[in-house]
Every structure is written in structure tokens, then in C-alpha cells.
N, C-alpha and C positions, 0 to 999 in steps of 0.2 A: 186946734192942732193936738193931735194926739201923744201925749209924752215919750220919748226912747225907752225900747226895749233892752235892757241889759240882763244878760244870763248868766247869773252865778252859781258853782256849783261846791258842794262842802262835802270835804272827803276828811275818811278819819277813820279808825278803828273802831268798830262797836263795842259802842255804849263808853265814847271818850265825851257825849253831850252836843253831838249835832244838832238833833231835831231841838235839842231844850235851847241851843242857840237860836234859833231859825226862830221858832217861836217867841222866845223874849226878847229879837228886835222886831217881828211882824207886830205880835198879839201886845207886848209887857205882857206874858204871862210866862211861868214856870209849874212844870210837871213834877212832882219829885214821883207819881210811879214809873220805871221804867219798860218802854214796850220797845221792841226792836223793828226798825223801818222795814220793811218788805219791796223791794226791788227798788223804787224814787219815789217820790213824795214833792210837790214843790207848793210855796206860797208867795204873793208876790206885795209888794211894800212902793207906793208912791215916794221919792225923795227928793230934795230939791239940791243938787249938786253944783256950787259956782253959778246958782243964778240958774240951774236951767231944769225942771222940772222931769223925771225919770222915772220910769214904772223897773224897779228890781222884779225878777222873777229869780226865786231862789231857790233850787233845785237840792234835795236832801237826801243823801244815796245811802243804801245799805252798808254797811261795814262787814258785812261777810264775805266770807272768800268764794261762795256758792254763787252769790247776785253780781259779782264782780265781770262778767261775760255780757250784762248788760251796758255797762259802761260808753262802749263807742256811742247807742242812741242817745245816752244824756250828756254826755260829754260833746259831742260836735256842736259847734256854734256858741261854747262858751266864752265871756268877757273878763273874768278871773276866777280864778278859783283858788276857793279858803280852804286849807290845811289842817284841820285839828286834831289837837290828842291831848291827855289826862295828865298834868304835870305829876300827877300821883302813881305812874305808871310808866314807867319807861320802856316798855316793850311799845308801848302806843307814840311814843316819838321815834323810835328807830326806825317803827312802818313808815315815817313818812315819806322819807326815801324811795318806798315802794310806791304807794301812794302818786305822788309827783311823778318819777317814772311814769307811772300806767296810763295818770292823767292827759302827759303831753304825746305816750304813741295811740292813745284811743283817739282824742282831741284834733292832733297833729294840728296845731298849730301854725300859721303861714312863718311865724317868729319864734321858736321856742326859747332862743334864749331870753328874748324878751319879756314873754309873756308872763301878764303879773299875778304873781300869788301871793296869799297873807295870810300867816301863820298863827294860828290860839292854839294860847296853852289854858286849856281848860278846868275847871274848879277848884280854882285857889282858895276857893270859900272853906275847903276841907283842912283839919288838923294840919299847919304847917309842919308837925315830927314826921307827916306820913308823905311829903313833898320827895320824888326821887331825880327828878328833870331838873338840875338847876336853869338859871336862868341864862348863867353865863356860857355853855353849853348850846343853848336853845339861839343864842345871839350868834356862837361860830358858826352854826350849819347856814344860818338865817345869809350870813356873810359872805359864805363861801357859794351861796346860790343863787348870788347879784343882789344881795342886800333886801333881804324878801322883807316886810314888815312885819313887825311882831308884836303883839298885845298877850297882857295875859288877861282871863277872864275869867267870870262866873256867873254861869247863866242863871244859877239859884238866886244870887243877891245881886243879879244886871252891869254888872262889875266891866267898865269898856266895853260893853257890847255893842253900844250905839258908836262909839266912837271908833271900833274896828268896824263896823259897817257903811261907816263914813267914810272909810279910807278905800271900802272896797268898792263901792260906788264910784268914787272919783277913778280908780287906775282902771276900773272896768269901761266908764264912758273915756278913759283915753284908750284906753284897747281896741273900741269901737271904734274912734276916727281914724286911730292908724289903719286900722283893715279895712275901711270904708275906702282909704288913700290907695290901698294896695287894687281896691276893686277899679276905683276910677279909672288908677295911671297900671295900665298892663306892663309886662315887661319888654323894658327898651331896646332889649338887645334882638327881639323878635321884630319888633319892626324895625330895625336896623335892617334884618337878615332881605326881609320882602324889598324893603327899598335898592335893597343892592342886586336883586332878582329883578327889579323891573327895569334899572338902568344895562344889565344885561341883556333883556329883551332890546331895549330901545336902539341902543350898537350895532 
């Protein structure tokens, strides 16, 4: 039996450290030169969630405003998607606003307010004096957007990376059965309408 496919996709400002996420929960490995992704990129990670064995495919988009037109193709069909920006950079957390936005009208979502996202605050590894994102900050947006989860990380020294990928696996294979739910059971209210179209014929 072939494992679930789950599609995760990682949005974020360039060069806040996507791909060097992506990579050091796929590979354990870290890049420190950095190259800037060109349109999407994806790699995928076998994981075993609650007992039940998952193939991630994890999709790694550009952070430019140019490649952003690409978005609906990689975005459609996604399971969650992760948030990230540079605690060292506060211009790259205010995007994410933007970000989330773009995500759910490319995406469109069957549940938007549902649908799970999870938020890194990326390289903490760096001089705490140069931190501009506090953390407490980082937790009111998190709050106010249905309690998104949040990890802070570093993809240079693997700092919760496996453990935020943990968590995105899990809400992403719940993402799956509810939509799975949605596909089974159609809407009631349309078969309602037919039934009541054919007890008119029948009179």
C-alpha cells in the first residue's frame, strides 16, 4: 500500500531561509551560500504520523514578487501551508499577512478559515542584539488567525525543525480527511432540492 500523499507548500520572503528549511528537515543538511529559488522547487520526506506512514511533498516557492503569478499552479491541492520570515527582519513578518492572503485566494480553499497554517520564525541562531520580531508579537498575529502554531527556528543549527514538521504533517493529514469528507458527502442541501423536484413530478 502506497503511503498518503500530502502537499505542503512554504511561503515567505526571500531569503527569510525556506529552501535551507526544506532541506534540513529532508537532507539534515544546511547551505550557508545563499541562491534564490526560481519559480518552485519541491522535495519529498517519507514520515510516519500517529501510526500511519506519509510521503510529504514539500513544495518551495520563490519569494519574489515577479514569480508570485505562479502561485495558483502550486498552491492548488495544498494540505498546509508554512509561513516563514527572519525574526531578524521585520519587514518579512509584516509580509505575511500578504502572504496568507495570496495563499488562500490562489489555493481557495473548500474551508479557509479552517485551513491549517504554521508559522517559523526563522534564524534565531543569529546575534540575539540584531532580533526585531519579538516573540510576543509573533504569538498575537498567530492568535488572532485561529491560533496558527508557531515554532521559532534555525535551519543552520536544526533548531525545531523536525519538530515544526511534525506538527505539519499531522494538521496537513487532518486537512486531508476533512476534504476527503467533503468529497465523499456532496452538499445536502442539493439533494434535498432534487428530492423535492421529484416528489413534484410524482403529484
Amino acid at each position: 500500500m502506497r503511503p498518503q500523499l500530502l502537499k505542503v507548500i512554504i511561503l515567505g520572503d526571500s531569503g527569510v531561509g525556506k529552501t535551507s528549511l526544506m532541506n534540513q528537515f529532508v537532507n539534515s543538511r544546511f547551505n550557508s551560500q545563499y541562491k534564490a529559488t526560481i519559480g518552485a522547487d519541491f522535495l519529498t520526506k517519507e514520515v510516519t504520523v500517529d501510526n500511519r506512514l506519509v510521503t510529504m511533498q514539500i513544495w518551495d516557492t520563490a519569494g519574489q514578487e515577479r514569480f508570485q503569478s505562479l502561485g495558483v499552479a502550486y498552491y492548488r491541492g495544498a494540505d498546509c501551508c508554512v509561513l516563514v520570515y527572519d525574526v531578524n527582519n521585520s519587514k518579512s513578518f509584516e509580509n505575511l499577512n500578504n502572504w496568507r492572503d495570496e495563499f488562500l485566494i490562489q489555493a481557495s480553499p473548500h474551508d479557509a478559515e479552517r485551513f491549517p497554517f504554521v508559522v517559523l520564525g526563522n534564524k534565531i541562531d543569529v546575534d540575539e542584539s540584531r532580533r526585531q520580531v519579538t516573540q510576543k508579537r509573533v504569538l498575537a498575529w498567530c492568535q488572532s488567525k485561529g491560533n496558527i502554531p508557531y515554532f521559532e527556528t534555525s535551519a543552520k543549527e536544526a533548531v525545531n525543525v523536525q519538530e515544526a514538521f511534525a506538527v505539519v504533517a499531522r494538521n496537513a493529514l487532518q486537512q486531508e480527511a476533512e476534504e476527503q469528507l467533503y468529497v465523499d458527502y456532496p452538499d445536502p442541501i442539493q439533494i434535498d432540492r432534487e428530492s423535492t423536484q421529484s416528489y413534484g413530478c410524482n403529484c
